[in-house]
C-alpha positions as CSV (number, residue, x, y, z in Angstrom):
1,X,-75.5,-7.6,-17.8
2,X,-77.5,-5.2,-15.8
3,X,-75.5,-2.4,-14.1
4,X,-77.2,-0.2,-11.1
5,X,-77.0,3.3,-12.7
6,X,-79.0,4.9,-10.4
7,X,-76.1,3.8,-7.8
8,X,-73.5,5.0,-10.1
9,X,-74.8,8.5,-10.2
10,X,-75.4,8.5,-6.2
11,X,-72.1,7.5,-5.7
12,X,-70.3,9.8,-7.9
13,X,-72.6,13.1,-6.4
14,X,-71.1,11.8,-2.8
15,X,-67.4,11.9,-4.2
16,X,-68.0,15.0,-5.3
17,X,-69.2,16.0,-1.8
18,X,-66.7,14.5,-0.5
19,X,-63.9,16.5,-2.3
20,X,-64.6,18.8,-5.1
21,X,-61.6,18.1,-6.5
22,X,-63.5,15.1,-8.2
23,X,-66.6,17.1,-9.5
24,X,-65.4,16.7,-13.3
25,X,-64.9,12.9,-13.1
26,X,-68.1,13.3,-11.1
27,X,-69.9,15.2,-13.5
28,X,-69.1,12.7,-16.7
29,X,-69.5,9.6,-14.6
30,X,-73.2,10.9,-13.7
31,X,-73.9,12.3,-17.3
32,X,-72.9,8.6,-18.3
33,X,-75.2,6.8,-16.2
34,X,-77.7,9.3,-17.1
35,X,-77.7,8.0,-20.7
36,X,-77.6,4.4,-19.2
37,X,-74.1,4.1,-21.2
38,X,-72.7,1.0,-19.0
39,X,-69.8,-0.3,-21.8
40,X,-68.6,3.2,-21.8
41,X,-68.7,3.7,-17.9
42,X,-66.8,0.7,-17.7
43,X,-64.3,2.0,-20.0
44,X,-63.8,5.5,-18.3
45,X,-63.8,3.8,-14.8
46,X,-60.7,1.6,-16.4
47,X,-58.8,4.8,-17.3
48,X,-58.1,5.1,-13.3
């Protein structure tokens, strides 16, 4: 299975945008896709 990363991290910098609230879920969501880690965004994105 092939996840969009790219799309991942674009959608994570516009919830931190958004509300900065969010910029340390932000911040690991985008480090995540940035090391193409796709089991373990899964599991983080589960967490909420």
């Amino acid at each position: 299975m092939r996840g969009d990363v790219r799309g991942i991290a674009k959608r994570a910098t516009q919830l931190e945008e958004a509300d900065p609230q969010w910029s340390p879920f932000a911040t690991h969501l985008r480090q995540l896709a940035r090391e193409f880690k796709g089991r373990q965004i899964l599991e983080f994105l589960e967490q909420f």
